[in-house]
C-alpha positions in Angstrom: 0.0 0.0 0.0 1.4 3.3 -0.8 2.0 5.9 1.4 1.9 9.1 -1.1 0.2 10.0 -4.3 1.6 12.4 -7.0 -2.5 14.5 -8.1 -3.5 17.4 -9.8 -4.9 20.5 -8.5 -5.9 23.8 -9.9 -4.0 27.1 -8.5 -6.2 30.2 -8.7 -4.3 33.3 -9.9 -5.0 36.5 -8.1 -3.7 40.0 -9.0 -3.6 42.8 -7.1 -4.8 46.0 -9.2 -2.6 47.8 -10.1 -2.5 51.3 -12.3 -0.4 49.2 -14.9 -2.4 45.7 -14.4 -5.4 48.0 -15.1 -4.7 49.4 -18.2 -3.4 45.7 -19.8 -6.9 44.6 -18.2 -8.8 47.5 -20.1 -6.9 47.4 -23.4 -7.4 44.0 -23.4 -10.9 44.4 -23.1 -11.4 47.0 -25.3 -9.3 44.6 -28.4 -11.7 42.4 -27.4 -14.8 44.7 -28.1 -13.2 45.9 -31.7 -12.7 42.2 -32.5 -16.4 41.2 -31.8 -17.1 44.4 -33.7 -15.1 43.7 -36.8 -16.9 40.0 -36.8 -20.5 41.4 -36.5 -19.0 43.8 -39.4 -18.2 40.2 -41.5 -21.2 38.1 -40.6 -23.4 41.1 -42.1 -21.3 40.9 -44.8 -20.9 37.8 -45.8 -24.7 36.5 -44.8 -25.9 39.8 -47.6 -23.1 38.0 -50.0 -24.5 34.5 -49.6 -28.4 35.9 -50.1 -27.8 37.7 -53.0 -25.6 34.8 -54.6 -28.6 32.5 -54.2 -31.2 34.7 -55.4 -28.8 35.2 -58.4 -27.8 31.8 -59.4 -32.2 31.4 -59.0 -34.3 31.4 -62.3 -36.7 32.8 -60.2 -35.6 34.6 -56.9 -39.7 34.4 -55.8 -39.6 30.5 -55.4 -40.5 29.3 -52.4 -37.6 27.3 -51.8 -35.5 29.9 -52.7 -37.0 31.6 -50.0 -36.7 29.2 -47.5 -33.1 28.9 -48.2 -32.9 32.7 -47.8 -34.6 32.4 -44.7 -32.3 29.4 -43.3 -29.4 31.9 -44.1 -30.6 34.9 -42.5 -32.0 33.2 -39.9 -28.3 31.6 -39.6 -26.7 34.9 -39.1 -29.6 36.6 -36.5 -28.1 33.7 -34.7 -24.8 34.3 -34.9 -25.5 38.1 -34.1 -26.9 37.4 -31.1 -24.2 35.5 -29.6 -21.4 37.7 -31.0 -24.0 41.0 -29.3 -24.5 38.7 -26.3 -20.4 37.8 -25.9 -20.2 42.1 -26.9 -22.5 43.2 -23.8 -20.8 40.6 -21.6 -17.6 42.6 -22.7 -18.4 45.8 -22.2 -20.2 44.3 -18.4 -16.2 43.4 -17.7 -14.6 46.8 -18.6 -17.2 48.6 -16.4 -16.3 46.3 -13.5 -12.7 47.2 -14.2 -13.1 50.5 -14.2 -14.6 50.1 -11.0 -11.7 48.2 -9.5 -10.3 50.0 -6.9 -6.0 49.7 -6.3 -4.4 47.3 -4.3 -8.1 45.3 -4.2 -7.3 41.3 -5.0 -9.0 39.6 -7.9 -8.7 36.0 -9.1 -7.1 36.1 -12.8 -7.4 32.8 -13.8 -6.1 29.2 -12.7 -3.2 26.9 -13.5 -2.7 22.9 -13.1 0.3 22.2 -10.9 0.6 18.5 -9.3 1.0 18.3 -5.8 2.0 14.9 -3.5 -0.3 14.5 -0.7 0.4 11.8 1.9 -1.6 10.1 4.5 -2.5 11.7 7.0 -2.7 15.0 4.9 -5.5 17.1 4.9 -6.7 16.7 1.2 -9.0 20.0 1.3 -5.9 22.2 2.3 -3.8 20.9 -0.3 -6.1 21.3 -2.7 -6.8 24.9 -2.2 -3.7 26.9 -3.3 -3.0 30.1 -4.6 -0.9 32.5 -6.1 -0.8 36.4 -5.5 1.0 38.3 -8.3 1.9 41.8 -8.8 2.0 43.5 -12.3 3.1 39.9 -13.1 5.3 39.4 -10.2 5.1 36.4 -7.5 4.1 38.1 -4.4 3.0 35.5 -2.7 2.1 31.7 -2.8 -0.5 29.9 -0.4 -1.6 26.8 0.2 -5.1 25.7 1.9 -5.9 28.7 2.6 
């Protein structure tokens, strides 16, 4: 019977908020909103460019299954709108809760896999809870179960 085990646990990044952490967090943001912009820009586009092919390879644009196929496009790309506006609000929701950050206030960043040994007798919940506190990138400190 063994007497330790090599697992995998997730580490939750924190960063404290910083004037420079803030502005990464907001340009980041904001190349995220010109992104979702420039697709909405291309759907439109290209779900106009797909109508109007089909209506002009059609002998007769007025067919009803020409229409339906019209309508399966453009219903195709409201779809696809919707999402890209939904991920777009969910954006801009972010960069006003930046905004609102306030310095030197903690916020989880993310998470990383690390592996950990844990023996018996070890308290599996500690080990499992571990963090790391970074600074404009910087380790400021690392915890564990806590």
């Amino acid at each position: 019977m063994a007497n330790q085990l090599s697992i995998k646990r997730n580490i939750t990044i924190r960063a404290v908020v910083t004037p420079r952490w803030k502005e990464e967090a907001e340009r980041e943001i904001s190349q995220a909103i010109s992104t979702t912009d420039q697709q909405l820009a291309q759907l439109e586009q290209e779900g106009q460019e797909v109508v109007s092919e089909i209506r002009r390879q059609s002998a007769n644009p007025l067919d009803p299954r020409i229409q339906e196929q019209v309508a399966g496009v453009q219903q195709q790309v409201a779809s696809k709108r919707a999402e890209l506006e939904e991920q777009k609000r969910n954006l801009l929701d972010q960069q006003v809760n930046v905004q609102g950050l306030e310095m030197e206030q903690i916020v989880d960043q993310g998470q990383l896999e690390s592996s950990c040994t844990v023996e018996v007798g070890d308290n599996l919940v500690e080990k499992l809870q571990a963090s790391i506190v970074v600074r404009d990138g910087i380790v400021e400190a690392i915890s564990e179960g806590a």
